[in-house]
N, C-alpha and C positions, 0 to 999 in steps of 0.2 A: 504494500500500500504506500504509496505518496506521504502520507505522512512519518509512515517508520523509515519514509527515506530522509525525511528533512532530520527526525533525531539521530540519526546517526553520528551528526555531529556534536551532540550534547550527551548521548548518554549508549551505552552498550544496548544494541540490540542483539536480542537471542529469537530462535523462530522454528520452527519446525516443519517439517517438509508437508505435512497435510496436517489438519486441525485433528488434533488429539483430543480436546476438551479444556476447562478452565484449570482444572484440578493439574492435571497433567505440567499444564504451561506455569502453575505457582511451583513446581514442585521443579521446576527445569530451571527455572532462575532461582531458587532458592539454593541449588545443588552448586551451581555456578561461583553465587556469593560466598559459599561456606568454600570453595575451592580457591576463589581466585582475588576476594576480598576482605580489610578487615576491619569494615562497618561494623558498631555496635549494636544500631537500631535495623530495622529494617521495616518497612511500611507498604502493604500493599493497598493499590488502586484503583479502583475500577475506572472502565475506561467510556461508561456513557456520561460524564461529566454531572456526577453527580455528589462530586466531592471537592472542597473548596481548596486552595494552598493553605488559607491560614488553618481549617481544618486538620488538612495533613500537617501540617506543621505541632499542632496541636498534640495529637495522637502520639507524633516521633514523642516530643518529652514528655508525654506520659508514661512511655515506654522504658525513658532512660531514667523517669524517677521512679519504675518499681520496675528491676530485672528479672525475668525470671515468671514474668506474668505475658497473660496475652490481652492486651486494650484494645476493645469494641469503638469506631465513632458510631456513634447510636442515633440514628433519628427520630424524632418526637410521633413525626407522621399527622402533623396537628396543619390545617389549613386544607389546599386542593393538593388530594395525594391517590393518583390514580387507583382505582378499585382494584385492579387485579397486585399492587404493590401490597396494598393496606389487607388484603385476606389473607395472601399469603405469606405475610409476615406474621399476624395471627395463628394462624394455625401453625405453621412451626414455633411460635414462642410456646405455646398451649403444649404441645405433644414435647419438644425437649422438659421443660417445667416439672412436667408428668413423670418423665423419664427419669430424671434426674436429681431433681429438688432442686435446680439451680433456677433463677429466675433473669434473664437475659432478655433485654428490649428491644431488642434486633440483632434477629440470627442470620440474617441476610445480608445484613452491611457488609462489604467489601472493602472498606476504610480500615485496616487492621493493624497494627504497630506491635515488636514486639523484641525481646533479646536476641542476639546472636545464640545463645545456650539454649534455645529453640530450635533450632534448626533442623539436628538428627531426629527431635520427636517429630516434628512436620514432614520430613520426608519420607518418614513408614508409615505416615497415615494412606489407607484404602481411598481409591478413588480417584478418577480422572477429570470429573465433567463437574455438574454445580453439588453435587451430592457431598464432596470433600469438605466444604469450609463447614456446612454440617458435620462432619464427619472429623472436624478438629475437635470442634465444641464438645462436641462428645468425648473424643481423648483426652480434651483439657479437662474433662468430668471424670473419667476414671483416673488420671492420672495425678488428682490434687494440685493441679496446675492452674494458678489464681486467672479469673475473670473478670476485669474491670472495666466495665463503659461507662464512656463521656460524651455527651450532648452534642452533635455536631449539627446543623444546616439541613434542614430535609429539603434539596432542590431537585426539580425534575425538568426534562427540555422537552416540548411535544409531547407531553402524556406520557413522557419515559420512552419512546419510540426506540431508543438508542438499547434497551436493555433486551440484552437473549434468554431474560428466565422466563420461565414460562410454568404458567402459576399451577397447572393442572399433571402437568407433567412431570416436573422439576419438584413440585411438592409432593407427588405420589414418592418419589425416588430417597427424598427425605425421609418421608415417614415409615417407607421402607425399612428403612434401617434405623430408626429409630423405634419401631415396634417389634424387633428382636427383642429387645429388653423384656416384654413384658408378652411375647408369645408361648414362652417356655412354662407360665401362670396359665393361662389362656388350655392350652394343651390338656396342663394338669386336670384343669377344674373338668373338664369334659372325660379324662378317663373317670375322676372319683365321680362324678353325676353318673355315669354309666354304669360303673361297677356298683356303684347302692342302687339305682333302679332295678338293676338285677338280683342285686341280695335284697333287698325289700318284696321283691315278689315271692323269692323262694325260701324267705322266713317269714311271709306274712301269717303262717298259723301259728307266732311266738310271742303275739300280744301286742304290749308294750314295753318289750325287749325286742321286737325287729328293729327298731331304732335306732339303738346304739348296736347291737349288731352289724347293721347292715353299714352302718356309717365307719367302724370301726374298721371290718374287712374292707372296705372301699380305700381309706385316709392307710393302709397299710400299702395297700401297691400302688397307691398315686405320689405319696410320698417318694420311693425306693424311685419314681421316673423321675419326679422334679426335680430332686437333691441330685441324680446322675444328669441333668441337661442343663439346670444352674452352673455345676462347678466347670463341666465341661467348654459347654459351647456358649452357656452366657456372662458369666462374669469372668472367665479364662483363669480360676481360682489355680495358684501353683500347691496354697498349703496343702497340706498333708490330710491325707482322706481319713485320717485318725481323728483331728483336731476339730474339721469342717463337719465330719460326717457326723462324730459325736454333739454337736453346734446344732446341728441342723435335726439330731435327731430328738433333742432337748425341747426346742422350739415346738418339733412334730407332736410332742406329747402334749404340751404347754396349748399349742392353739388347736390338739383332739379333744383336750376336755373341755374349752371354751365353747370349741362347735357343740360338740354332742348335749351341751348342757342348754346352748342357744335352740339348738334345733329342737330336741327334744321338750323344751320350755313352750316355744312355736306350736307346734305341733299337739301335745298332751294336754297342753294348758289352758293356748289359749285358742285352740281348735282350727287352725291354718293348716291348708293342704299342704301333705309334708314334701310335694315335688317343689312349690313355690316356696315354702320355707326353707328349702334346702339351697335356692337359688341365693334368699335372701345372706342366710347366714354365709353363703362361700363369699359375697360381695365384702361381706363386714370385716370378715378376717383374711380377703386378700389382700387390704391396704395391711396388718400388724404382719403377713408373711412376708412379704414385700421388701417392708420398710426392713425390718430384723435379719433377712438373708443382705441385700443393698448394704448396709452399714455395720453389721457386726457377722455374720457366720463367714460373708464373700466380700470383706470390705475392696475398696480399691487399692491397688497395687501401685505405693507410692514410689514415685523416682525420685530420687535427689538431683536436685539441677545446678554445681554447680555456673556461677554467671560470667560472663567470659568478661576479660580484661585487658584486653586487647587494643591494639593503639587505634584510636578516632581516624576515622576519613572520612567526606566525604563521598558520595558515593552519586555518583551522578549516569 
């Protein structure tokens, strides 16, 4: 393009022989700079002019006054801000939140500033296309890697014409991977619903002991699946199947007697059909399984960062 020809003169252009994606091209100059420079900061930008110099300017020292962190420019979204911008910043604020407990007011900013001691974690992040910078947020969320945004300029040119996300598309690919977290939950509840509908029919001549029966034998082998596709495939747990397993089995007991005593209360007491009451109580205690695998049985897998020290250039 014409115009990466006029920078040529001001600044290192890099490029790729066919369009890879966004993710891909952050990840190709990032590789570059940790090779070939030794910038403190580093800021990226997107390129539909939606971000101010003094903004950028902005973001870099925020970056240099806390190392070791990654800074959001965040915008407010308040005045004329085109409809397909304003939802889809929404619903991924919504669904990381969920994910994560982290509260982030724009996960789609492209304005981003952050340390040089950054760099290796950035570069094994998954992802080539818009799915990646999601896909940081997320690793700055398992990895205990501070998140800080600051207020920039919400401008747009032409209703945003300039911008190639695409809100239907590029937001499925987010939430894609952002509802890994919470499918391996998802999964479980539907074997144990399954396995008590089955033990409840074929204890139903045992009173009001098919109950706890049938919920018992059900919370035995939906357990044995969660605890094995948590540690494995969704929180990538290294500890020791000793430590997590007995963690997790503590828990299993801990929130069998809250169900069986919810459900069973539902049901015997206060006369609710026990398919619907079964739906209600897995709701109630899959936010405390949740939270208690998330933050203590599979906590995050913290890295030590640290911050490079490296001599100042500008980097142009």
């Amino acid at each position: 393009l014409p115009l990466f020809d006029k920078l040529k003169s001001y600044a290192i252009v890099l490029h790729h022989s066919a369009n890879k994606g966004k993710g891909c091209a952050l990840k190709t100059g990032l590789s570059y700079i940790r090779q070939n420079m030794l910038g403190d900061v580093i800021v990226t930008v997107d390129a539909d002019g939606q971000h101010s110099l003094s903004d950028t300017l902005a973001v870099a020292r925020k970056a240099e006054e806390h190392p070791g962190s990654l800074i959001l420019g965040c915008r407010s979204f308040s005045g004329k801000v085109p409809l397909r911008s304003r939802l889809g910043n929404s619903l991924t604020r919504l669904v990381y939140r969920m994910s994560t407990g982290i509260t982030v007011n724009d996960t789609q900013t492209g304005l981003r500033a952050f340390t040089r001691d950054l760099i290796p974690v950035f570069e094994d992040i998954k992802g080539d296309r818009y799915e990646y910078e999601m896909n940081v947020l997320l690793e700055c969320a398992r990895k205990n890697v501070p998140i800080i945004g600051t207020e920039i300029a919400t401008l747009y040119y032409n209703g945003n014409s300039g911008s190639h996300f695409h809100p239907l598309r590029d937001s499925l690919r987010v939430s894609e991977t952002i509802l890994k977290f919470t499918a391996s939950s998802l999964a479980s509840f539907c074997v144990d619903y399954g396995l008590f509908s089955l033990f409840s029919v074929l204890t139903a001549g045992f009173g009001a002991g098919s109950i706890v029966l049938s919920n018992v034998s059900a919370r035995v082998f939906s357990a044995g699946f969660n605890y094995t596709i948590n540690k494995k495939y969704i929180f990538h747990s290294k500890d020791s199947v000793i430590r997590t397993g007995l963690s997790y089995f503590l828990l299993s007991v801990c929130i069998l007697a809250g169900n069986t005593v919810m459900l069973s209360l539902l049901v015997n007491t206060l006369g609710l059909n026990r398919f619907a009451a079964k739906i209600l109580t897995e709701l109630t205690f899959f936010l405390i399984s949740w939270t208690a695998q998330r933050f203590v049985i599979f906590p995050k897998q913290e890295k030590t960062i640290t911050a490079a020290r490296g001599v100042k250039a500008a980097v142009r």
